[in-house]
PDB file with SEQRES, HELIX, SHEET and CRYST1 records, atoms N, CA, C and O in Angstrom:
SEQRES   1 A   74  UNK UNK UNK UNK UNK UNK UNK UNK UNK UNK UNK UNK UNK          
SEQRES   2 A   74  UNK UNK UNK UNK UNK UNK UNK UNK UNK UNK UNK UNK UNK          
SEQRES   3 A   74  UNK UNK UNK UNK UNK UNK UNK UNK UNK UNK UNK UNK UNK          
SEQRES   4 A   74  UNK UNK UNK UNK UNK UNK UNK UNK UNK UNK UNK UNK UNK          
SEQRES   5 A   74  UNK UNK UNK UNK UNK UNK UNK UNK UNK UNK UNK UNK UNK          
SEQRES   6 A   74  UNK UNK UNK UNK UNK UNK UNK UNK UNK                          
HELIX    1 AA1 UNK A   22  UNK A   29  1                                   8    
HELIX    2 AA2 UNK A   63  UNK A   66  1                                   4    
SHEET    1 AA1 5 UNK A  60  UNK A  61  0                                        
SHEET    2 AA1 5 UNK A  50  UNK A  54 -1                                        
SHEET    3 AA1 5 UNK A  37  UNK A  43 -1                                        
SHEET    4 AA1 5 UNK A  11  UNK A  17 -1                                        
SHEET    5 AA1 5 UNK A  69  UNK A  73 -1                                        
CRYST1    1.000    1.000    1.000  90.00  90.00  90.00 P 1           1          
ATOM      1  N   UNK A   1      29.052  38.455 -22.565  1.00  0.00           N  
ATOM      2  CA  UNK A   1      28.303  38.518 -21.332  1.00  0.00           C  
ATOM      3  C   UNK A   1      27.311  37.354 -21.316  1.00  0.00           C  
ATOM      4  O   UNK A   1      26.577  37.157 -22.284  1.00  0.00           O  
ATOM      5  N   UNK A   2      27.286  36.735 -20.443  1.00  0.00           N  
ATOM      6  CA  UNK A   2      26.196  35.643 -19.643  1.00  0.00           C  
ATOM      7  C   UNK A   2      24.875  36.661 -19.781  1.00  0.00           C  
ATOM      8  O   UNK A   2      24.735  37.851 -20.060  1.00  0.00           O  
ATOM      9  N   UNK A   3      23.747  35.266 -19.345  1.00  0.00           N  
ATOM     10  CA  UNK A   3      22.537  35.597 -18.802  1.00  0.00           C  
ATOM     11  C   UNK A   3      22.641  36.461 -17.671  1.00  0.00           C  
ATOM     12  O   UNK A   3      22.167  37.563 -17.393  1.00  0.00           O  
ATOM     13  N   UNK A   4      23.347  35.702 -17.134  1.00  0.00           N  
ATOM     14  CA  UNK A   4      22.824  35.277 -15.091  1.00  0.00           C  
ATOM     15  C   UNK A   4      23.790  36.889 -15.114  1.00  0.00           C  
ATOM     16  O   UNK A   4      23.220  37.706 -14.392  1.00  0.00           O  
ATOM     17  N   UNK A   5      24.929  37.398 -15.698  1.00  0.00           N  
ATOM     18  CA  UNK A   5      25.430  38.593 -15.312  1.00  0.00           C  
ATOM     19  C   UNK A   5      24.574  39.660 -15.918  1.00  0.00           C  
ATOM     20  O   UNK A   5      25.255  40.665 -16.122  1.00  0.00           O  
ATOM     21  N   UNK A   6      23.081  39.830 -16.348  1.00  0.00           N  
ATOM     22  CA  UNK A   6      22.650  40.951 -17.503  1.00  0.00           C  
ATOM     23  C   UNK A   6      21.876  41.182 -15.944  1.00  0.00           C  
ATOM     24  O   UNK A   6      21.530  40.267 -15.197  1.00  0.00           O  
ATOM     25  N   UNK A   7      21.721  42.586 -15.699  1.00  0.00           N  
ATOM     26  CA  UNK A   7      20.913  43.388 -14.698  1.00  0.00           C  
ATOM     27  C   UNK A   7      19.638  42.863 -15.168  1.00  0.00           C  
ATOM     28  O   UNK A   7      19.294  42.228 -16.165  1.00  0.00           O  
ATOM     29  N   UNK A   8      18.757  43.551 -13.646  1.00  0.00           N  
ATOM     30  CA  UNK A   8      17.242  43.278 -13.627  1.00  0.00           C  
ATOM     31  C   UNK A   8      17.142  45.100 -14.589  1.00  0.00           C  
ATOM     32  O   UNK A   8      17.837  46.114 -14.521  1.00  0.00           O  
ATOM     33  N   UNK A   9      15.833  44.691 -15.445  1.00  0.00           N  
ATOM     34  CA  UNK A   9      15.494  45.397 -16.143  1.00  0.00           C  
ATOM     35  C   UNK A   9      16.216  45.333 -17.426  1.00  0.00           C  
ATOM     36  O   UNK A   9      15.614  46.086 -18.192  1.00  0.00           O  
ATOM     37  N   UNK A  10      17.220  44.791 -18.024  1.00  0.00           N  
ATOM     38  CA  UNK A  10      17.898  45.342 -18.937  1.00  0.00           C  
ATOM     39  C   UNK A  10      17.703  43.984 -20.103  1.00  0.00           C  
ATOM     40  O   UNK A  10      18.017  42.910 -19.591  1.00  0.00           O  
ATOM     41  N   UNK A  11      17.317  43.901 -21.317  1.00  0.00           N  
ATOM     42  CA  UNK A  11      17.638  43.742 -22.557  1.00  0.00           C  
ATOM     43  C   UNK A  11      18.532  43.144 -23.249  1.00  0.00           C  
ATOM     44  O   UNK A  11      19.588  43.743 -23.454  1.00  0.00           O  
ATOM     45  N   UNK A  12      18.351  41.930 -23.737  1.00  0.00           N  
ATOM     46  CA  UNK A  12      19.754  41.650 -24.216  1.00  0.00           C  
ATOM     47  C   UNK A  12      18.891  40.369 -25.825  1.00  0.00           C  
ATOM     48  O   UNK A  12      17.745  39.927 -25.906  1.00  0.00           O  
ATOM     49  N   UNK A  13      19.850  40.226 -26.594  1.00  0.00           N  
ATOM     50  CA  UNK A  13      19.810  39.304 -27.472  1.00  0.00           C  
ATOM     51  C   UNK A  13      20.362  37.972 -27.266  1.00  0.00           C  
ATOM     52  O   UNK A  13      21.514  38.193 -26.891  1.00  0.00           O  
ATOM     53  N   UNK A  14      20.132  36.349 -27.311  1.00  0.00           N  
ATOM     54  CA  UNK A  14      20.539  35.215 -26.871  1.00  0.00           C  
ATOM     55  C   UNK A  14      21.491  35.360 -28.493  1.00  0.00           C  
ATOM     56  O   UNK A  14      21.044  35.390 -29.640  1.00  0.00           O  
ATOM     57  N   UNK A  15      22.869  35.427 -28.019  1.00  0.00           N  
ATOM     58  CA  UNK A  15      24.131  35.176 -29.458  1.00  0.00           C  
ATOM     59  C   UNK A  15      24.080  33.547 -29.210  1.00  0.00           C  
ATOM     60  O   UNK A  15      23.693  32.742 -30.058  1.00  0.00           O  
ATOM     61  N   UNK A  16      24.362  33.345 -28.405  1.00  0.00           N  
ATOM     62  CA  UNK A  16      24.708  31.456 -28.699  1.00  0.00           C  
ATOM     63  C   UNK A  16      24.302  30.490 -26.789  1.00  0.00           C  
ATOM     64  O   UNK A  16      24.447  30.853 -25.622  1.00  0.00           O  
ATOM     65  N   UNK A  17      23.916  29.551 -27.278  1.00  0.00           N  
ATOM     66  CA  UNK A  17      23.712  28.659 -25.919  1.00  0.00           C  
ATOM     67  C   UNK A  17      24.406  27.437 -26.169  1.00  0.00           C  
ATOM     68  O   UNK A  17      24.497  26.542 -27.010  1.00  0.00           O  
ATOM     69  N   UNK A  18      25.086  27.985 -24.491  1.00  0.00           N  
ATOM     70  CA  UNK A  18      26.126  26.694 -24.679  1.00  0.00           C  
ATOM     71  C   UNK A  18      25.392  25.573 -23.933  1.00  0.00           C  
ATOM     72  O   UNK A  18      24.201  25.263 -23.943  1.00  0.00           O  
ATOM     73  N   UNK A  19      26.640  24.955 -23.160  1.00  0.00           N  
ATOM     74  CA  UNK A  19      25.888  23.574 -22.247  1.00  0.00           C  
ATOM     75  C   UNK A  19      26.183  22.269 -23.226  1.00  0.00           C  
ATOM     76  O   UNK A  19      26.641  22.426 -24.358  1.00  0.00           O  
ATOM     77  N   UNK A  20      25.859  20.905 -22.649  1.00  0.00           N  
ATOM     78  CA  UNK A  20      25.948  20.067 -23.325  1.00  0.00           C  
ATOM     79  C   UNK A  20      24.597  18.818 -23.426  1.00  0.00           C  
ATOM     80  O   UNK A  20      24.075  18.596 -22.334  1.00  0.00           O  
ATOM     81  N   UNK A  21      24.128  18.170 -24.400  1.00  0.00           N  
ATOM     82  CA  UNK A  21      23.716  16.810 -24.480  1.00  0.00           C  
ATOM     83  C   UNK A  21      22.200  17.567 -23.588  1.00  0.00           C  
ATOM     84  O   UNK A  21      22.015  18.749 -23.877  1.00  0.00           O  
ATOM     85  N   UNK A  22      21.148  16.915 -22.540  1.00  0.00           N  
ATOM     86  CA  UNK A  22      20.282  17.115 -22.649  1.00  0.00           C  
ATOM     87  C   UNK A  22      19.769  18.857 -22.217  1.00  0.00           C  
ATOM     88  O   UNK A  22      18.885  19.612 -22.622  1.00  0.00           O  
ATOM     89  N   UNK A  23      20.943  18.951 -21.119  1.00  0.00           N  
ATOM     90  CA  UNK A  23      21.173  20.576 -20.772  1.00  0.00           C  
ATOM     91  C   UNK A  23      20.673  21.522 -21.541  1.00  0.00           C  
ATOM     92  O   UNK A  23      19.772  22.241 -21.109  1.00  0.00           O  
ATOM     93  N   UNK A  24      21.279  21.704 -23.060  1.00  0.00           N  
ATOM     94  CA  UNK A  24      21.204  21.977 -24.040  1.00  0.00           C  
ATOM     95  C   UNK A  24      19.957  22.175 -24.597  1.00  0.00           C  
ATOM     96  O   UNK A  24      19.367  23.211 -24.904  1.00  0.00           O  
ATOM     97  N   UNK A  25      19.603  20.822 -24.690  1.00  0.00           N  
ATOM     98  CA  UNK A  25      18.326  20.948 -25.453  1.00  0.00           C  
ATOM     99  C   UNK A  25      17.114  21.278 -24.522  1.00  0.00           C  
ATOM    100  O   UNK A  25      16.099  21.394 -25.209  1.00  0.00           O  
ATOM    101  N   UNK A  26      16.912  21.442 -23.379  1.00  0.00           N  
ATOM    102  CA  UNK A  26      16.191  21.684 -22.443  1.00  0.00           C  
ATOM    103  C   UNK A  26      16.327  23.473 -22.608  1.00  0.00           C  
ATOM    104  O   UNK A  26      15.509  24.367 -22.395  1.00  0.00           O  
ATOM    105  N   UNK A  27      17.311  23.485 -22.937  1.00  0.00           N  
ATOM    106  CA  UNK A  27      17.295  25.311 -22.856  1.00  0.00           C  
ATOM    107  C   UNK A  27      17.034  25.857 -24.211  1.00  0.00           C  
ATOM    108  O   UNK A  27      16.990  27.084 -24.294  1.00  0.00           O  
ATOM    109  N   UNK A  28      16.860  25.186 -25.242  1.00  0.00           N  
ATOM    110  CA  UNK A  28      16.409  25.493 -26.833  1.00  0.00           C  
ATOM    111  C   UNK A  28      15.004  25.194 -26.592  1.00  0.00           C  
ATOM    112  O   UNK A  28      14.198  25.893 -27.208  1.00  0.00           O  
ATOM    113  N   UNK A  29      14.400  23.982 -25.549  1.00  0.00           N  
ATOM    114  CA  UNK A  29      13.221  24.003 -25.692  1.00  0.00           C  
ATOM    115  C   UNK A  29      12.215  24.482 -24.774  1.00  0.00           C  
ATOM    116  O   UNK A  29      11.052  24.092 -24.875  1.00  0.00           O  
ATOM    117  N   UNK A  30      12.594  25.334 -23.850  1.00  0.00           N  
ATOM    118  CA  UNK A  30      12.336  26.239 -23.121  1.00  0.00           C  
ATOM    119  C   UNK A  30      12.301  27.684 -24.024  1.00  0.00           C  
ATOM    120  O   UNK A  30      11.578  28.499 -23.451  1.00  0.00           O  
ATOM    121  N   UNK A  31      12.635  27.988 -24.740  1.00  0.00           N  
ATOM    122  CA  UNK A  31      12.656  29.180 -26.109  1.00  0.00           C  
ATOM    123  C   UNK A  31      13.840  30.028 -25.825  1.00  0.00           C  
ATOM    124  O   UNK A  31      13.538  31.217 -25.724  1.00  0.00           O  
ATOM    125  N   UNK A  32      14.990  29.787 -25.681  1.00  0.00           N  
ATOM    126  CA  UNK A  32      16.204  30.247 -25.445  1.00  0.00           C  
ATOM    127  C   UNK A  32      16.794  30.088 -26.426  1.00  0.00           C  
ATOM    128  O   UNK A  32      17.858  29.496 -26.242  1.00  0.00           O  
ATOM    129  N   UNK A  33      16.515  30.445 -27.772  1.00  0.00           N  
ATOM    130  CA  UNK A  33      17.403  30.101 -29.075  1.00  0.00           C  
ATOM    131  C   UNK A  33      17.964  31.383 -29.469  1.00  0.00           C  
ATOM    132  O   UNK A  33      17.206  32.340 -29.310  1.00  0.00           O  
ATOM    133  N   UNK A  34      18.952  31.588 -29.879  1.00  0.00           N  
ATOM    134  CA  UNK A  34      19.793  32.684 -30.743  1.00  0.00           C  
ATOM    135  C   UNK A  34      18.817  33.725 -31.448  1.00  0.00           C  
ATOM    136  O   UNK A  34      17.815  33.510 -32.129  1.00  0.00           O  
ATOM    137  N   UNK A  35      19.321  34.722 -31.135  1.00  0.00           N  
ATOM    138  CA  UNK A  35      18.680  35.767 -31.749  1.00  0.00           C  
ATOM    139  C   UNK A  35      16.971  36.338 -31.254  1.00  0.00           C  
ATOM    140  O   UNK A  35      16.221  37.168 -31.768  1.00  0.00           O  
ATOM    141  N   UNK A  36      16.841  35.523 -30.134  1.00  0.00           N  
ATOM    142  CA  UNK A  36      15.433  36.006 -29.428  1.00  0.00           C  
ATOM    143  C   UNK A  36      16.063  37.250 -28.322  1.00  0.00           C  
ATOM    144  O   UNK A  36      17.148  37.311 -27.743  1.00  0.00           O  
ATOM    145  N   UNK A  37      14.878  38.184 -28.319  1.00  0.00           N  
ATOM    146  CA  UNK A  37      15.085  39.066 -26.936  1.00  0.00           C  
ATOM    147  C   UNK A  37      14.651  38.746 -25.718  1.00  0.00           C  
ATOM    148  O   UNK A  37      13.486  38.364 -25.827  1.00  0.00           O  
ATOM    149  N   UNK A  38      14.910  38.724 -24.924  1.00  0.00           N  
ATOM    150  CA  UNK A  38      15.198  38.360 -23.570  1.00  0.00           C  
ATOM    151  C   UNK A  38      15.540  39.622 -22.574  1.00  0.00           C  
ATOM    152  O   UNK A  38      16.585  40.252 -22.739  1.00  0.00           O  
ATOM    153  N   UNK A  39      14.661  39.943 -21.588  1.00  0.00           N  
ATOM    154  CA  UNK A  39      14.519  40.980 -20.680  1.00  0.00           C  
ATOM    155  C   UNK A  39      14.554  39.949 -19.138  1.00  0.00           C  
ATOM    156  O   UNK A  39      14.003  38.857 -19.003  1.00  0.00           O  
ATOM    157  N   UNK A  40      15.333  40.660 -18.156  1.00  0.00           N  
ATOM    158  CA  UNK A  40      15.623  40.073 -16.948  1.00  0.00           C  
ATOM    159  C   UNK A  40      14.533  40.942 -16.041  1.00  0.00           C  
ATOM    160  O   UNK A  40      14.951  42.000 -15.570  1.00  0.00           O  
ATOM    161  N   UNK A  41      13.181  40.562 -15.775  1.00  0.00           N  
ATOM    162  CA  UNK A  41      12.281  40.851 -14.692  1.00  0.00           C  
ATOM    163  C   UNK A  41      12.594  40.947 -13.403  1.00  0.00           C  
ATOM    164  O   UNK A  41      12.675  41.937 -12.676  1.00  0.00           O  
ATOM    165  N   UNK A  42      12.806  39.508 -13.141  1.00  0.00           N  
ATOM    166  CA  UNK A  42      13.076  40.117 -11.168  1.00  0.00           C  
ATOM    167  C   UNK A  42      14.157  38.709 -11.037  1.00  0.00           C  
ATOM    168  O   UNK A  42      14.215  37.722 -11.771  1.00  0.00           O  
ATOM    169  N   UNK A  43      14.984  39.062  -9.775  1.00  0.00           N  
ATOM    170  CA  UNK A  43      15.635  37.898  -9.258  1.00  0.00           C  
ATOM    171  C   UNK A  43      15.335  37.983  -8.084  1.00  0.00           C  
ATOM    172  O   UNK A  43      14.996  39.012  -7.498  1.00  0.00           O  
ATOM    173  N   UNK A  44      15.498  36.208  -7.355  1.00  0.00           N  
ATOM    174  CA  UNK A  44      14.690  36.573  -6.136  1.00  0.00           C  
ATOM    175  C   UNK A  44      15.868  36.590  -5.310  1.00  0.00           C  
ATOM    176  O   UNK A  44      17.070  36.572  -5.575  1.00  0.00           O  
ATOM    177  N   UNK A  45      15.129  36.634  -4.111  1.00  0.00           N  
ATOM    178  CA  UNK A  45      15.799  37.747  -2.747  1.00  0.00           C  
ATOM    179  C   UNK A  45      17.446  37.040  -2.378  1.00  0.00           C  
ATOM    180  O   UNK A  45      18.390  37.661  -1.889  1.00  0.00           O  
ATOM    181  N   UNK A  46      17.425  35.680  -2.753  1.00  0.00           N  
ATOM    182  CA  UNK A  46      19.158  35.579  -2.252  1.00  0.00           C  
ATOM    183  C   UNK A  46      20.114  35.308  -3.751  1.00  0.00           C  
ATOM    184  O   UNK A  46      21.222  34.807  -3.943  1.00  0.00           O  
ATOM    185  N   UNK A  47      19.107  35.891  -4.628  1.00  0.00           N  
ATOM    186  CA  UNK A  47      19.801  35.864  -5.936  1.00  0.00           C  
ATOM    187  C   UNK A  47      19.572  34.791  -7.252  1.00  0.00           C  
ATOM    188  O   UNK A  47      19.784  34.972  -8.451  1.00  0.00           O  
ATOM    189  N   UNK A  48      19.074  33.650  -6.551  1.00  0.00           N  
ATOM    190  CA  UNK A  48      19.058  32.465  -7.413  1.00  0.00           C  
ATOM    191  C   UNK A  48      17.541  31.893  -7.167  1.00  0.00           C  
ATOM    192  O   UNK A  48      17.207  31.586  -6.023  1.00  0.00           O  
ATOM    193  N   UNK A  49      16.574  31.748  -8.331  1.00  0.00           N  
ATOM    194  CA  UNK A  49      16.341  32.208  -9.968  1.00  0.00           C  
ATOM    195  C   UNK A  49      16.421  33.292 -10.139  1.00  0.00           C  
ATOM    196  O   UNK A  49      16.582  34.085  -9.212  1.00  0.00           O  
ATOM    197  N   UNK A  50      16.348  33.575 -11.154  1.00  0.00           N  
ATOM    198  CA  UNK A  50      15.695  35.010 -12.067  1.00  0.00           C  
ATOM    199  C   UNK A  50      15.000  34.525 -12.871  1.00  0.00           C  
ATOM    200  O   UNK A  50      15.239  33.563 -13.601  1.00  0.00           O  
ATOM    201  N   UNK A  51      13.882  35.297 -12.781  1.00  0.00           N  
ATOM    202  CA  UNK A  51      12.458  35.314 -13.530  1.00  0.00           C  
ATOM    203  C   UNK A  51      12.782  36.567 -15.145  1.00  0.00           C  
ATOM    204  O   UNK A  51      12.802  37.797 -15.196  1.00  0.00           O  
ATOM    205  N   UNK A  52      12.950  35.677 -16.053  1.00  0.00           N  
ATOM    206  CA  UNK A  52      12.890  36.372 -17.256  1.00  0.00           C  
ATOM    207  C   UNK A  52      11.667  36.525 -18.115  1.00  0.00           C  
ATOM    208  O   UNK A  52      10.706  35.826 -17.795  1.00  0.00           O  
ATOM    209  N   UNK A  53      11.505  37.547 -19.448  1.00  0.00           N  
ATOM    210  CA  UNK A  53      10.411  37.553 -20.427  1.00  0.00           C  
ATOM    211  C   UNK A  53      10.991  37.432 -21.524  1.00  0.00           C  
ATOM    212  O   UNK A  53      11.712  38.302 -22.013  1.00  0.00           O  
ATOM    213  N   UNK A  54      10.733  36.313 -22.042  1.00  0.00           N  
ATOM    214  CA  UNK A  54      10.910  36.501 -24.064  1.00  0.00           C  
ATOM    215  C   UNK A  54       9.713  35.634 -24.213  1.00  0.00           C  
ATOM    216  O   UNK A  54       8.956  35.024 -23.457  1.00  0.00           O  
ATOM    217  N   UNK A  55       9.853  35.836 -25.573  1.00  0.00           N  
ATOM    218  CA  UNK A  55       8.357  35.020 -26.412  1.00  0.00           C  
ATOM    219  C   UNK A  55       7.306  35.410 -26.210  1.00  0.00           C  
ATOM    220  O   UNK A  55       6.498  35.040 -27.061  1.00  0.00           O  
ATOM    221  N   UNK A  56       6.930  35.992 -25.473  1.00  0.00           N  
ATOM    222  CA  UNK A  56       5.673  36.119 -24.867  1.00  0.00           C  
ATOM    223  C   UNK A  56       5.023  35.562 -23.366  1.00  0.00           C  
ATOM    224  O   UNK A  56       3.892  35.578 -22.880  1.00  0.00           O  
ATOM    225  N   UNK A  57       6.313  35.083 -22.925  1.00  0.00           N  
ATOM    226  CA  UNK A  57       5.768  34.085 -21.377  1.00  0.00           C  
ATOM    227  C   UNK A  57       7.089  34.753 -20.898  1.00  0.00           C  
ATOM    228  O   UNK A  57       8.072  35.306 -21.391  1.00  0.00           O  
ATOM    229  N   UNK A  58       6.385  34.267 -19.165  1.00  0.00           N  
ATOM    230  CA  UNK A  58       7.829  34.536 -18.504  1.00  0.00           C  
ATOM    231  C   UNK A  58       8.519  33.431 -17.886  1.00  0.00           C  
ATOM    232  O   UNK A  58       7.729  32.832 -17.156  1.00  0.00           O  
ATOM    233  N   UNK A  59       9.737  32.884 -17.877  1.00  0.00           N  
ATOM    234  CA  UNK A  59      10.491  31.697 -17.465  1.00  0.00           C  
ATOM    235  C   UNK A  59      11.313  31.982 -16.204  1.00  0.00           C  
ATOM    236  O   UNK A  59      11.917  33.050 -16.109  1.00  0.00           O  
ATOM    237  N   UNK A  60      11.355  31.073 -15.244  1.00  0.00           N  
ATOM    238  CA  UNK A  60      12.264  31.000 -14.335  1.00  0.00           C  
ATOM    239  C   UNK A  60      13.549  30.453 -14.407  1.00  0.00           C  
ATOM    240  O   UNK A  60      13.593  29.223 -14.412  1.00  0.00           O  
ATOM    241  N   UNK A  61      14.676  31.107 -14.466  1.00  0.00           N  
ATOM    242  CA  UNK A  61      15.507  30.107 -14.207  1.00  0.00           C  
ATOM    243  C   UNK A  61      16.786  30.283 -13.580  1.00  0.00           C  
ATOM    244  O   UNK A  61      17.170  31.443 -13.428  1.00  0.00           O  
ATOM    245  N   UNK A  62      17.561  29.276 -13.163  1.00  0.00           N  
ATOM    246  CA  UNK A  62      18.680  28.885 -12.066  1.00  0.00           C  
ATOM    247  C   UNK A  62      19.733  29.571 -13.331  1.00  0.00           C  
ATOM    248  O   UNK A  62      19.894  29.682 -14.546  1.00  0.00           O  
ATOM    249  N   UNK A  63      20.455  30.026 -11.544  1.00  0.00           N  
ATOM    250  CA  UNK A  63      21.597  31.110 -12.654  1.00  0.00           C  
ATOM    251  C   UNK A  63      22.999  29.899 -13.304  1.00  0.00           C  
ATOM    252  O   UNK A  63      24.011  30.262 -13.904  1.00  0.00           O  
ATOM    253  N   UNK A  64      22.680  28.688 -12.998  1.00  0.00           N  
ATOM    254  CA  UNK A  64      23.791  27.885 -12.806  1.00  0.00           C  
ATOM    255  C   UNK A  64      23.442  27.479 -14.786  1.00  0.00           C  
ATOM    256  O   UNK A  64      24.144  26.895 -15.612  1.00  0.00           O  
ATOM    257  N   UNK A  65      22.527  27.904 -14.859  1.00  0.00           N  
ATOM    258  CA  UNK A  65      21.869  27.358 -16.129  1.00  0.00           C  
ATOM    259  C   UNK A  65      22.215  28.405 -17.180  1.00  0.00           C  
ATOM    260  O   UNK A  65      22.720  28.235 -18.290  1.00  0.00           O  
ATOM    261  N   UNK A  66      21.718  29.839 -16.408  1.00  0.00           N  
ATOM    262  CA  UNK A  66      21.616  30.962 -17.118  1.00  0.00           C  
ATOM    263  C   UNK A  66      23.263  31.343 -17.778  1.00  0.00           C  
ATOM    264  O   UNK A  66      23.476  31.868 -18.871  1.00  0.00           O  
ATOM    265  N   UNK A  67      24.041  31.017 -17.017  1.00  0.00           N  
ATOM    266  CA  UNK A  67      25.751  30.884 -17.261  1.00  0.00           C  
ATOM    267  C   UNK A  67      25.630  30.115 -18.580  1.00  0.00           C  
ATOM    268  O   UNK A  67      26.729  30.193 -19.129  1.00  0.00           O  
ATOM    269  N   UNK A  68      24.858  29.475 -19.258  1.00  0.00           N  
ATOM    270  CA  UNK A  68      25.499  28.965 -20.298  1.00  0.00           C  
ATOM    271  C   UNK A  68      24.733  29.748 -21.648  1.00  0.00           C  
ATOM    272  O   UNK A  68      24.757  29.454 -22.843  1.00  0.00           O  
ATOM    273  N   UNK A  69      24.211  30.605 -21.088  1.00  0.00           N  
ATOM    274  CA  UNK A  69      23.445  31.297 -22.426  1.00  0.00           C  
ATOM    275  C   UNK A  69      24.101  33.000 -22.530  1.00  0.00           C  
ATOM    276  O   UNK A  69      23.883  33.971 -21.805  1.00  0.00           O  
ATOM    277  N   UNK A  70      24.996  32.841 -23.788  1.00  0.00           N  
ATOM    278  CA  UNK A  70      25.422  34.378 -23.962  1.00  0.00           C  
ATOM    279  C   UNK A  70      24.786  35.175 -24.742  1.00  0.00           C  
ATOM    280  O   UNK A  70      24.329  34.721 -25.791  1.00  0.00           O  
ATOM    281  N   UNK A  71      24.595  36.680 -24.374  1.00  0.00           N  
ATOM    282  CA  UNK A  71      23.803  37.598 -24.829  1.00  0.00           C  
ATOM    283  C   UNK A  71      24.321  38.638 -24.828  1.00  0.00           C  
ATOM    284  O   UNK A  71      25.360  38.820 -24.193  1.00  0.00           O  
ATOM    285  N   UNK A  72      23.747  39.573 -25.524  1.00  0.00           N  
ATOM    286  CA  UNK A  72      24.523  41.041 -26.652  1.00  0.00           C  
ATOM    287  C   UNK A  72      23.322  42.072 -25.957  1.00  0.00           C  
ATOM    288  O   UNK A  72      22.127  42.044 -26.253  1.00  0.00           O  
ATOM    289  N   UNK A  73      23.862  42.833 -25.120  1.00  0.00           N  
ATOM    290  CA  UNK A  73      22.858  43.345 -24.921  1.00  0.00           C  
ATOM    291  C   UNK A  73      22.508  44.752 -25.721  1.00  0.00           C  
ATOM    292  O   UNK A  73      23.296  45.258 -26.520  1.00  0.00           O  
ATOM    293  N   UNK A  74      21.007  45.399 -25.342  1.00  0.00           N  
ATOM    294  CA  UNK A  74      20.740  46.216 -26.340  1.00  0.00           C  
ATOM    295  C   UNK A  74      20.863  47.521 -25.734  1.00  0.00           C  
ATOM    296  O   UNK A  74      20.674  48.534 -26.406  1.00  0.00           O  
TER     297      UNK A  74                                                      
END                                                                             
């Protein structure tokens, strides 16, 4: 399972982030690394961002992005 497919409210673990070259590293350095928890807060009204929580902050992001980060949910 994708990001961008995990429901609002629900829990999941980051297993692996795909993407390529700076994509990539923009989403490791945003705190999207393997094995963090990650909760889906709100998406907005025509669907595209979703506002997530891990780390301790909350991040916005485009589901076109969120497609490359797979997660295990809990």
């Amino acid at each position: 399972m994708t990001l961008s497919q995990l429901p609002i409210g629900r829990r999941a673990v980051i297993t692996t982030v795909g993407g390529e070259g700076t994509l990539r590293l923009r989403l490791l350095d945003l705190g999207l690394i393997p094995k963090t928890e990650v909760t889906v807060t709100r998406v907005a009204p025509m669907g595209d961002p979703m506002e997530l929580s891990l780390r301790g902050y909350v991040l916005t992001l485009r589901l076109e992005d969120a497609a490359k980060v797979e997660v295990s949910p809990l």
